[in-house]
Structures are given as C-alpha cells and as structure tokens.
N, CA, C and O atoms as a MOPAC input file, in Angstrom:
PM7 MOZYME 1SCF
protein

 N    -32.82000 1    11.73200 1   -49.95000 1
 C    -32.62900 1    10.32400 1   -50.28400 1
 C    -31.30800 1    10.14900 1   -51.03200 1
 O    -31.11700 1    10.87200 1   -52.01000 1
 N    -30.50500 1     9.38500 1   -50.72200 1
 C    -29.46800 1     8.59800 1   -51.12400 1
 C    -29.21300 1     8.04200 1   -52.63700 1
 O    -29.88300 1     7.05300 1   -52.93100 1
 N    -28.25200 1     8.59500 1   -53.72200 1
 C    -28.63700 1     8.27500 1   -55.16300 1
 C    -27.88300 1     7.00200 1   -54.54400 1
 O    -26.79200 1     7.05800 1   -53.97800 1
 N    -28.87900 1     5.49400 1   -54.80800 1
 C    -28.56300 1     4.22900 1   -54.89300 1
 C    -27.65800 1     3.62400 1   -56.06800 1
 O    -27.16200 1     4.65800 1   -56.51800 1
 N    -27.27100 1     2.83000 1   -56.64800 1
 C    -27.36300 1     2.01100 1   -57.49000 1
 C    -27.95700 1     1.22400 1   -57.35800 1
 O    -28.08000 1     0.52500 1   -56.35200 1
 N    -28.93100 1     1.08800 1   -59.24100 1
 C    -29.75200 1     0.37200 1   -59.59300 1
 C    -29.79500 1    -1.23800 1   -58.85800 1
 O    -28.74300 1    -1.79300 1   -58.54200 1
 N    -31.17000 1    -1.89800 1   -58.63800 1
 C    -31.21600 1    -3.42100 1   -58.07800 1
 C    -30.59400 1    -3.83900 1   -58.32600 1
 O    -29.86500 1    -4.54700 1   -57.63100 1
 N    -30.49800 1    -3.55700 1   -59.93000 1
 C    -30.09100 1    -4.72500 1   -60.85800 1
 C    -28.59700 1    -4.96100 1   -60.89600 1
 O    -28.09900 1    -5.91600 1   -61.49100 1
 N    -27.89500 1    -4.03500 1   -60.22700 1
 C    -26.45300 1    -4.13400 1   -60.24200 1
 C    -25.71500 1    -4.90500 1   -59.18800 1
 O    -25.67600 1    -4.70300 1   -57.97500 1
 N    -24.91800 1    -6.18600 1   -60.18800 1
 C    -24.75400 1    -7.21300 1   -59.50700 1
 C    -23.90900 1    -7.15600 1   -58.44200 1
 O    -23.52100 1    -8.19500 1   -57.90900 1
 N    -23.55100 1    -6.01300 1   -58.03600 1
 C    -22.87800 1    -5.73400 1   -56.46200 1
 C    -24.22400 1    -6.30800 1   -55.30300 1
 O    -23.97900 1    -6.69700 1   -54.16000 1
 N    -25.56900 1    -6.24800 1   -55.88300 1
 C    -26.68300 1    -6.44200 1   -54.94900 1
 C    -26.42900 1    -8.11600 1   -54.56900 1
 O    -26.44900 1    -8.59800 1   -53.43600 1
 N    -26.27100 1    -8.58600 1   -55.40700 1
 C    -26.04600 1    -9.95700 1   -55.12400 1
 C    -25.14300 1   -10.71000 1   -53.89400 1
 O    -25.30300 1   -11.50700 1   -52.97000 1
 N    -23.79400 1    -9.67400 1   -54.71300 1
 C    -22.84800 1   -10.10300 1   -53.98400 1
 C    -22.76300 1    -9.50700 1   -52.42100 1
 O    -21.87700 1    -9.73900 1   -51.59900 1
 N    -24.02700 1    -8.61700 1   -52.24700 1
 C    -23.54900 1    -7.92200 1   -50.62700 1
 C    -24.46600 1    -9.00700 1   -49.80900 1
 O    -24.17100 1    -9.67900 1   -48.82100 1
 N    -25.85700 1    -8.93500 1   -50.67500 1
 C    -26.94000 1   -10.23200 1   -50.04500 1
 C    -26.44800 1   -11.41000 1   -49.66100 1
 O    -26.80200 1   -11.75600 1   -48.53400 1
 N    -25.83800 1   -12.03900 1   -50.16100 1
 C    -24.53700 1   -13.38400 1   -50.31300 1
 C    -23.88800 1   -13.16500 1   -49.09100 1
 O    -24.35500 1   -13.93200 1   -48.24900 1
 N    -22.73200 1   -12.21800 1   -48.49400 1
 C    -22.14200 1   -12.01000 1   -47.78100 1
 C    -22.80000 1   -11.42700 1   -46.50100 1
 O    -22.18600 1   -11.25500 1   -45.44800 1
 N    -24.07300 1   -11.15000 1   -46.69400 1
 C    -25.35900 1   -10.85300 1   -45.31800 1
 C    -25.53600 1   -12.05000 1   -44.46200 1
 O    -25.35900 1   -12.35700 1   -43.28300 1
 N    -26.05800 1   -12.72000 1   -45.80900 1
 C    -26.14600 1   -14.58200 1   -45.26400 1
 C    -25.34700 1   -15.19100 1   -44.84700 1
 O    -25.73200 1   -16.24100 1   -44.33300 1
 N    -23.85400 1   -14.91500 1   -44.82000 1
 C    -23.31000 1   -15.74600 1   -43.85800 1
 C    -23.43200 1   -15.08900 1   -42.34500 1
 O    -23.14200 1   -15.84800 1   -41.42100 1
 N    -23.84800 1   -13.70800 1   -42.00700 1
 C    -23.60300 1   -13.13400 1   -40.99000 1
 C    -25.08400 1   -13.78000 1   -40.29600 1
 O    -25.11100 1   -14.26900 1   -39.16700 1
 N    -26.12900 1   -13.69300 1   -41.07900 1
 C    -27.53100 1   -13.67500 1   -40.80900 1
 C    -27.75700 1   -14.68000 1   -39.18500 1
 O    -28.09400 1   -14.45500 1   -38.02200 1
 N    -27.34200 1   -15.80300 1   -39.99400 1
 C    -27.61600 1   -16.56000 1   -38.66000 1
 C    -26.99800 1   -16.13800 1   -37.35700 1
 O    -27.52100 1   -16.53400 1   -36.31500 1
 N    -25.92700 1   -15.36600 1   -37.31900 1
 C    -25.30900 1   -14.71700 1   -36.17100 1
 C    -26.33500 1   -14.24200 1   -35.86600 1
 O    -27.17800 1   -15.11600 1   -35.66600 1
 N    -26.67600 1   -13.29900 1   -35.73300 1
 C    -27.92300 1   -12.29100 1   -35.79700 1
 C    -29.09100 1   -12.63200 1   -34.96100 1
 O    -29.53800 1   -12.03400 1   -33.98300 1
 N    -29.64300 1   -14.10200 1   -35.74700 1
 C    -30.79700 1   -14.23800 1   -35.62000 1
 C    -31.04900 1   -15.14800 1   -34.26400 1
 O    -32.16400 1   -15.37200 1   -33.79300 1
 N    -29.93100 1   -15.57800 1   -33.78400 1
 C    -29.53800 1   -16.17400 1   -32.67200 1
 C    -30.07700 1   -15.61800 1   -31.99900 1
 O    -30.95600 1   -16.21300 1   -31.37500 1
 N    -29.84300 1   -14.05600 1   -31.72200 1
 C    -29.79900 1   -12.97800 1   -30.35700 1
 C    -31.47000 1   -12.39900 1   -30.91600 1
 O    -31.71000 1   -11.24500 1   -30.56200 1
 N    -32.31000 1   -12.92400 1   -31.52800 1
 C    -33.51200 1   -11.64900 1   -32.20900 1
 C    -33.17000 1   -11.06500 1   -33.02600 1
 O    -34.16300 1   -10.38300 1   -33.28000 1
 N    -32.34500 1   -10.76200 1   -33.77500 1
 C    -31.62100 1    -9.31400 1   -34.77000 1
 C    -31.95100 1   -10.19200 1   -36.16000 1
 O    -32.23700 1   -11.37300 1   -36.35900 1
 N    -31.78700 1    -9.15300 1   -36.92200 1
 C    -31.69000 1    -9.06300 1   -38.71300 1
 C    -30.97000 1    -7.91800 1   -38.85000 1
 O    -30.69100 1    -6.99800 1   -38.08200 1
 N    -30.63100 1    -8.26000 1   -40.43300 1
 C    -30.45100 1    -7.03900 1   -41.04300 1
 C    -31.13800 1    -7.39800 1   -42.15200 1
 O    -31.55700 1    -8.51000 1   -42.47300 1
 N    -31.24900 1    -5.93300 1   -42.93500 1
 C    -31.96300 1    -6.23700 1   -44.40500 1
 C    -30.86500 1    -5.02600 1   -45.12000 1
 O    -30.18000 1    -4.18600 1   -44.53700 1
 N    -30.96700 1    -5.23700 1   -46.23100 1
 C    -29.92000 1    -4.72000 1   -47.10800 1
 C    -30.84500 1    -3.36800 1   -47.40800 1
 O    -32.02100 1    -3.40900 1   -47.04400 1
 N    -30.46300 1    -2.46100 1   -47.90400 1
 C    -31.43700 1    -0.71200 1   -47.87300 1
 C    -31.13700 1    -0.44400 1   -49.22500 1
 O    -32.03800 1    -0.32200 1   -50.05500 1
 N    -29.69100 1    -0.32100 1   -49.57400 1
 C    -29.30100 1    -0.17500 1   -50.82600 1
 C    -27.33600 1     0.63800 1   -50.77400 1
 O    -26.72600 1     1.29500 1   -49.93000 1
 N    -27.07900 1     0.24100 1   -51.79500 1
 C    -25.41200 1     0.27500 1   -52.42000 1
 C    -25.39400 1     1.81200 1   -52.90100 1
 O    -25.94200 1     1.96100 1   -53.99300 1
 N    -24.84700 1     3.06200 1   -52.28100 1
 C    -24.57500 1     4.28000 1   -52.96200 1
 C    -23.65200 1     4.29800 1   -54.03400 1
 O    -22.91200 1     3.34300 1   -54.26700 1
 N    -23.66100 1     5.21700 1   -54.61700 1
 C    -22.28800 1     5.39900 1   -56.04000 1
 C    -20.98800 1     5.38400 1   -55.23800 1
 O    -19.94500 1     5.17600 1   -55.85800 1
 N    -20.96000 1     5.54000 1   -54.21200 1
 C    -19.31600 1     5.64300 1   -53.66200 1
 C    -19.31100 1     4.40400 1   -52.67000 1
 O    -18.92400 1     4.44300 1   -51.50200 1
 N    -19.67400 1     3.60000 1   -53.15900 1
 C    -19.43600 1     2.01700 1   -52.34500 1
 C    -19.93200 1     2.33700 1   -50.72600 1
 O    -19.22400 1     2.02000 1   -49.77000 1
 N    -21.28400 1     3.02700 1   -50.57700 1
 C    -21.51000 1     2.49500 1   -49.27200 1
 C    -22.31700 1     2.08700 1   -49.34200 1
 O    -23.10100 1     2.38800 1   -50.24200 1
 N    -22.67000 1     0.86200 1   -48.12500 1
 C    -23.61300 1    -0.34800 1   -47.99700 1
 C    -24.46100 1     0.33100 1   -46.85300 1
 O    -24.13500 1     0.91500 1   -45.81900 1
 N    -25.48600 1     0.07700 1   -47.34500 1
 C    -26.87700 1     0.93600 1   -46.32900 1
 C    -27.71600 1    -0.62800 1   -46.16800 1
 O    -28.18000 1    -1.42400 1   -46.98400 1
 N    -27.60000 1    -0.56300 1   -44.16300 1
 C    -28.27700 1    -1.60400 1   -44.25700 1
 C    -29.51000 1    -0.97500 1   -42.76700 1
 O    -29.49800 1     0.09700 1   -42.16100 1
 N    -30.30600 1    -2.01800 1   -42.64200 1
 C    -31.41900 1    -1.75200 1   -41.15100 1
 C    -31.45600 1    -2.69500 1   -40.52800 1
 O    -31.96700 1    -3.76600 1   -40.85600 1
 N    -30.69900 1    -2.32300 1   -39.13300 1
 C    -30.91400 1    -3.49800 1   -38.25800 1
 C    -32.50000 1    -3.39600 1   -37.58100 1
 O    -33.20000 1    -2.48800 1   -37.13300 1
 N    -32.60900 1    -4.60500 1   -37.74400 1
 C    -33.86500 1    -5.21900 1   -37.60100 1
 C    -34.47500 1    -5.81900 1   -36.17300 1
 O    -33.48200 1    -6.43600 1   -35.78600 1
 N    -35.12800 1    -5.95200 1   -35.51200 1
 C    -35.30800 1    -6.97100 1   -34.17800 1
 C    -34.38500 1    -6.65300 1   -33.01000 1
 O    -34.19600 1    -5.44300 1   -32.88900 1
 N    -33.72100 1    -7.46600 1   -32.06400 1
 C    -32.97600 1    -7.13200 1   -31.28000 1
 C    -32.05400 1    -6.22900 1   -31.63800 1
 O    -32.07700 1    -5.15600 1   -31.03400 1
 N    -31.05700 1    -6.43300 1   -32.66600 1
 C    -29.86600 1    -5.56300 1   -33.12100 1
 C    -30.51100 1    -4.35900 1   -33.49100 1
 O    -29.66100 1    -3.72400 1   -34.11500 1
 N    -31.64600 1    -3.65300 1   -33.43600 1
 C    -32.65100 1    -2.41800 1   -33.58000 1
 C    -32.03200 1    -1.69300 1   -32.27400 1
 O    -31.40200 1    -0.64000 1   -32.37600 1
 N    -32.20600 1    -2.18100 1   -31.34100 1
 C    -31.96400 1    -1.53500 1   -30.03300 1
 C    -30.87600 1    -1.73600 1   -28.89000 1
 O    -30.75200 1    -1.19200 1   -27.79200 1
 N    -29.86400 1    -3.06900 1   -29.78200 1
 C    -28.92300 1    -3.27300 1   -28.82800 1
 C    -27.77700 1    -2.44000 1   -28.73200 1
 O    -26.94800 1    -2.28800 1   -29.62900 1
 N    -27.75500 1    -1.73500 1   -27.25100 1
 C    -26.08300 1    -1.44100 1   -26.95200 1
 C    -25.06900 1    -1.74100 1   -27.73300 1
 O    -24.27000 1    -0.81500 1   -27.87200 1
 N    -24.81000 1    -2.77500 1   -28.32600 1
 C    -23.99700 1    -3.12300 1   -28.83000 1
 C    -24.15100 1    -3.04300 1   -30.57100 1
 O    -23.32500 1    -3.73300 1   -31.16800 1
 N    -24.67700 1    -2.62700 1   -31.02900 1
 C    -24.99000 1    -2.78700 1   -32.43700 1
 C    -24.19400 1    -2.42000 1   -33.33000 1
 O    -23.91800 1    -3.03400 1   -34.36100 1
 N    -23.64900 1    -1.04500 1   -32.85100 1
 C    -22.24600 1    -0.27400 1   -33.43800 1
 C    -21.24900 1    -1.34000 1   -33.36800 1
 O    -20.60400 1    -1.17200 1   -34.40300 1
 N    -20.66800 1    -2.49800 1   -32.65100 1
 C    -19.65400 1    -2.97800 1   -32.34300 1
 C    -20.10300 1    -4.32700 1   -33.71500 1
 O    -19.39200 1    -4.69600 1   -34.65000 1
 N    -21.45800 1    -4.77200 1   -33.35600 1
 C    -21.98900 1    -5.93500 1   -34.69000 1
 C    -21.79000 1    -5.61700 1   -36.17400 1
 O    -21.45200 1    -6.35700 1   -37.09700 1
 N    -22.18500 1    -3.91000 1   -36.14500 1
 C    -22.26100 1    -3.56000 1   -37.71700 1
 C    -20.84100 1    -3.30000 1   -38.13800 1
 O    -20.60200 1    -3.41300 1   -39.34000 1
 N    -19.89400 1    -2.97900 1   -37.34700 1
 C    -18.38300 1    -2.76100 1   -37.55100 1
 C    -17.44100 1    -4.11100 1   -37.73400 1
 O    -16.73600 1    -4.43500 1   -38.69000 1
 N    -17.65600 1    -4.70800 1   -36.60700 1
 C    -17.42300 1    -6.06300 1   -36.65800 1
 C    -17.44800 1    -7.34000 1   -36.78900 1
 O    -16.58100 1    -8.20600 1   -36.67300 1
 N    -18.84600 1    -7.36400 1   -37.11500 1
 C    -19.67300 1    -8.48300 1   -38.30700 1
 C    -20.01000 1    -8.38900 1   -39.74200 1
 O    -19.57400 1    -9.05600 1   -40.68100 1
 N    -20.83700 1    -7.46800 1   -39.72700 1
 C    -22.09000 1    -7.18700 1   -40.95900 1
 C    -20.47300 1    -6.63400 1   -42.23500 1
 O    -20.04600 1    -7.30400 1   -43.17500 1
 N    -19.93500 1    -5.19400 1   -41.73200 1
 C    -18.94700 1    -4.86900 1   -42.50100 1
 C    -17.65900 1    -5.71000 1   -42.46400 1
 O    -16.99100 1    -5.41800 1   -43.45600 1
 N    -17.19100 1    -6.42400 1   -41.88200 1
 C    -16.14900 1    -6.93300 1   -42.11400 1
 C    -16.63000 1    -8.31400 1   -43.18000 1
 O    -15.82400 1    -8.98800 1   -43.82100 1
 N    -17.76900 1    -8.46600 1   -43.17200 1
 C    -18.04100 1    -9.55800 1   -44.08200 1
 C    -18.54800 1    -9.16000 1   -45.35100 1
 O    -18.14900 1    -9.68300 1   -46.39200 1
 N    -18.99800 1    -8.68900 1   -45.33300 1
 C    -19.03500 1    -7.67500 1   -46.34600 1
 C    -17.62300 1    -7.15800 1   -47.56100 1
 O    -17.42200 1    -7.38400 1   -48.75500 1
 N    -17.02300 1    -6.53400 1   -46.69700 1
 C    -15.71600 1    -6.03200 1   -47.31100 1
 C    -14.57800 1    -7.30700 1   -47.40700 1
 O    -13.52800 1    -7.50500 1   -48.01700 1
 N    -15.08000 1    -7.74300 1   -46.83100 1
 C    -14.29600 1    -9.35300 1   -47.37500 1
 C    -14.60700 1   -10.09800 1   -48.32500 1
 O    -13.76000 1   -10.94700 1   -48.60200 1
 N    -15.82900 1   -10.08100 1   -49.12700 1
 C    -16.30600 1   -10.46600 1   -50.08900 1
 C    -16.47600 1    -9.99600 1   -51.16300 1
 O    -16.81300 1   -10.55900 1   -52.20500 1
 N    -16.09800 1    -8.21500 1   -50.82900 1
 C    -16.38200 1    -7.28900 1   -51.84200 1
 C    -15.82400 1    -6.07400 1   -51.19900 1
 O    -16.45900 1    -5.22300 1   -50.57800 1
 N    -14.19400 1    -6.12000 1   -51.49800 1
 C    -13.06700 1    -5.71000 1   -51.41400 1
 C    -13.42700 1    -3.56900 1   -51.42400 1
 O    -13.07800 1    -2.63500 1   -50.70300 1
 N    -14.49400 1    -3.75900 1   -53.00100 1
 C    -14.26300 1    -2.17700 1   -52.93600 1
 C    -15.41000 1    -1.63100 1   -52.53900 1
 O    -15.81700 1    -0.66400 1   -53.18200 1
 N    -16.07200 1    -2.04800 1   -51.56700 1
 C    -16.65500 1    -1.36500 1   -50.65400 1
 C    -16.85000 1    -0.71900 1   -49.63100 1
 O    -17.08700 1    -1.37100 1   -48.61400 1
 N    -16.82200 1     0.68100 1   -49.54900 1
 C    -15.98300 1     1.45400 1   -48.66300 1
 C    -16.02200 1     1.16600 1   -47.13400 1
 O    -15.15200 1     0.87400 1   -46.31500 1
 N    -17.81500 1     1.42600 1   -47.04100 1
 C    -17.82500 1     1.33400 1   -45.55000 1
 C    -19.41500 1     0.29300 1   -45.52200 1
 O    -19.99300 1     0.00200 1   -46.56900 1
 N    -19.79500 1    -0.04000 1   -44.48000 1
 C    -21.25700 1    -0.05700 1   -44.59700 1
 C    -22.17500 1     0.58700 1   -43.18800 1
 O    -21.88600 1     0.35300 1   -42.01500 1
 N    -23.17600 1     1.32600 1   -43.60200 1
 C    -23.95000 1     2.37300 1   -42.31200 1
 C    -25.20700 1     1.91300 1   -42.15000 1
 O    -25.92700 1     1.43800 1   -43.02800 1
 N    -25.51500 1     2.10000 1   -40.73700 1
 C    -27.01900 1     1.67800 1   -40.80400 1
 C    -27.79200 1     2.92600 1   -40.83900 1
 O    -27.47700 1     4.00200 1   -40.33100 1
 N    -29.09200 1     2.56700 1   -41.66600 1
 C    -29.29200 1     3.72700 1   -41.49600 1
 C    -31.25200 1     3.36000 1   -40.54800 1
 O    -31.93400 1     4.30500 1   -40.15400 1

C-alpha cells in the first residue's frame, strides 16, 4: 500500500475541485472517476469507474483530461495514475 497523505491535507480539496470540472466529461460516456488518494511525491491515485473502467481509450482520458486538469490547478503535482 501506497504511504498517502493524510485526508485532511488540503491538496484533497484542491484535486476533488479540479475532478469536478472533468466529471461531467466522463459521465456523458458512463465513466467516473473517484479520487484513491495523494502520495508524498505528488502522485494523484485515482479509479476509473463505469465505462472509463474498460474503455480503449482510458489511457488517452487519464493523460489528457483527468491529469491535465488536475496539474493545471495544482501545478506541483507530478503525475496522476490509475490505479
């Protein structure tokens, strides 16, 4: 298991925040994501959910949606992985 940072650390906020603008993309096609948790070295652990679970394309959504919005909102975050 993955040493997280704590809930309570207000990076949680700010990644949840920047989920929600992607969310409705998502939910269009069947898909979610849910947030998993923030490691000590800025990576964002998330689970695609519903359609984006099994789509072909998911690698191209989590690279080019989920993380770019993400790291646009919150600059020092390295990468984000699904896990």
């Amino acid at each position: 298991m993955k040493d997280y940072l704590p809930k309570t650390d207000p990076l949680y906020d700010k990644v949840i925040s920047a989920l929600e603008t992607v969310r409705p993309y998502l939910q269009v096609d069947g898909g979610d994501c849910q947030l998993v948790g923030i490691s000590k070295d800025m990576v964002v652990d998330v689970k695609l959910l519903g359609a984006c679970g099994s789509c072909p394309m998911s690698t191209l959504t989590l690279r080019a949606g989920v993380e770019q919005a993400i790291k646009k909102a919150i600059p020092e975050i390295a990468r984000v992985e699904s896990v």
